[in-house]
N, C-alpha and C positions, 0 to 999 in steps of 0.2 A: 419374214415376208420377203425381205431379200434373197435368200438364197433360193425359196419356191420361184420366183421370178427370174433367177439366172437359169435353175433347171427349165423350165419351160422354153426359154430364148435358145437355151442349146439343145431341147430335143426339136423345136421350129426349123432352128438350123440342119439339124440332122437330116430332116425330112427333105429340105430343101436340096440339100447335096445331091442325097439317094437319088431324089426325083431329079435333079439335072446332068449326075452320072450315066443314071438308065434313061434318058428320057425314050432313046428308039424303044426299049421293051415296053415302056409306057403308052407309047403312041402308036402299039400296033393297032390294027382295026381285029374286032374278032364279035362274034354270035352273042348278044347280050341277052336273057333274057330278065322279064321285070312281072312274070306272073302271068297276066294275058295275053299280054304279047314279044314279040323278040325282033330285034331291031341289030346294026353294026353297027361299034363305035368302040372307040377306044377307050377298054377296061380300066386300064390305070390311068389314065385323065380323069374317069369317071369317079374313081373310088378316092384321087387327089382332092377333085373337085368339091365330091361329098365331106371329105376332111377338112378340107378349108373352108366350107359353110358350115361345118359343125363348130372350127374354132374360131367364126366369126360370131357365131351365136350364142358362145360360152360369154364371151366378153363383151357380148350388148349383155348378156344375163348376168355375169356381174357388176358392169356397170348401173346397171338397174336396181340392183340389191345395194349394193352402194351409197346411190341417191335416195334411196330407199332411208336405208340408214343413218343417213345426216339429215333429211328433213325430219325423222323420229326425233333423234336426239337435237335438233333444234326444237320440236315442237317441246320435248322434256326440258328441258335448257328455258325457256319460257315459263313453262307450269311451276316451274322453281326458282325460278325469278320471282312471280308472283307469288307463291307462297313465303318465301322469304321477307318479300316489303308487305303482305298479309301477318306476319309473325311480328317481326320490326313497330307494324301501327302495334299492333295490339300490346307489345312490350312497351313502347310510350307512353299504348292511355294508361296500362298497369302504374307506370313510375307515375304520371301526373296523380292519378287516383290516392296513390301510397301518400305524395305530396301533402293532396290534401285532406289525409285525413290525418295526418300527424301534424299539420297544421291545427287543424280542429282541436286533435289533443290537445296541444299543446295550447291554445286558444283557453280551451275547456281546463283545462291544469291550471292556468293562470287565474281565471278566473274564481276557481277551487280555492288558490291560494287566497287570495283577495280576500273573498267570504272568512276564511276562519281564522284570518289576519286583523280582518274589523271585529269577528267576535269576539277572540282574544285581547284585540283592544276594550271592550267593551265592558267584558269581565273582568280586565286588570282595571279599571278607571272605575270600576264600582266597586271592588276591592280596595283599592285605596281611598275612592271617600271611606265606605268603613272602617278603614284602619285610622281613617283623622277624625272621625266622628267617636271611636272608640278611645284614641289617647287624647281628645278634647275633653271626652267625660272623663278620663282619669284625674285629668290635671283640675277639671271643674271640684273634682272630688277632692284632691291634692288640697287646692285653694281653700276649700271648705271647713276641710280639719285644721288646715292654718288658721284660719279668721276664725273658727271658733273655739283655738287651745287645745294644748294638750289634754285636760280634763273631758273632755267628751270623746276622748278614743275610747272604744270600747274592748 
């Protein structure tokens, strides 16, 4: 962009020179015509003149495209801002959600454990009465063939 912008500044310059070099060829008076009608005035003032409104006019037109261009890309610059803290909430509620549903699990697993923790108790604590219920009647039996001798084994 720099160097489009030095060409331009020295062919502006150029033009300047020419036209201050020549100016008496410039400033003759001579027969102009413009289609319907014909008038005198000096041709190269005239075609200067149209020159220098043409490159007044490039550069309101690109300034224009310009401003043009940065209120786009601000108004872009915005919509993606907003979509970004639109993405961001949503990525929050994701994690809080995740949160609590691995809470829950984990709530819910606990509670899992608990349940077959008591029934395991339950079953080993009735398991062991039967095992002293079972070696009470041995030893009742034990007792029994003591007290009543040897002779009644069978």
């Amino acid at each position: 962009m720099k160097m489009l912008s030095t060409l331009l500044l020295l062919i502006i310059a150029a033009i300047a020179t020419v036209a201050a070099l020549n100016w008496e060829a410039l400033s003759v008076v001579t027969a102009v015509s413009v289609g319907l009608a014909t008038f005198d005035a000096p041709l190269g003032l005239l075609m200067l003149g149209l020159t220098a409104l043409l490159g007044v006019l490039l550069v309101a037109y690109v300034l224009s495209l310009q401003g043009t261009v940065l209120l786009e890309t601000r108004r872009h610059t915005k919509e993606m801002q907003a979509q970004r803290e639109l993405a961001d909430k949503a990525e929050a509620s994701r994690f809080t959600e995740l949160r609590a549903f691995l809470e829950n699990q984990h709530t819910m697993g606990h509670t899992t454990l608990m349940n077959r923790l008591d029934s395991l108790e339950t079953r080993l604590t009735a398991r062991a009465q039967e095992t002293d219920n079972t070696t009470a009647a041995y030893v009742g039996q034990l007792e029994q063939r003591l007290v009543s001798g040897p002779a009644s084994t069978p």
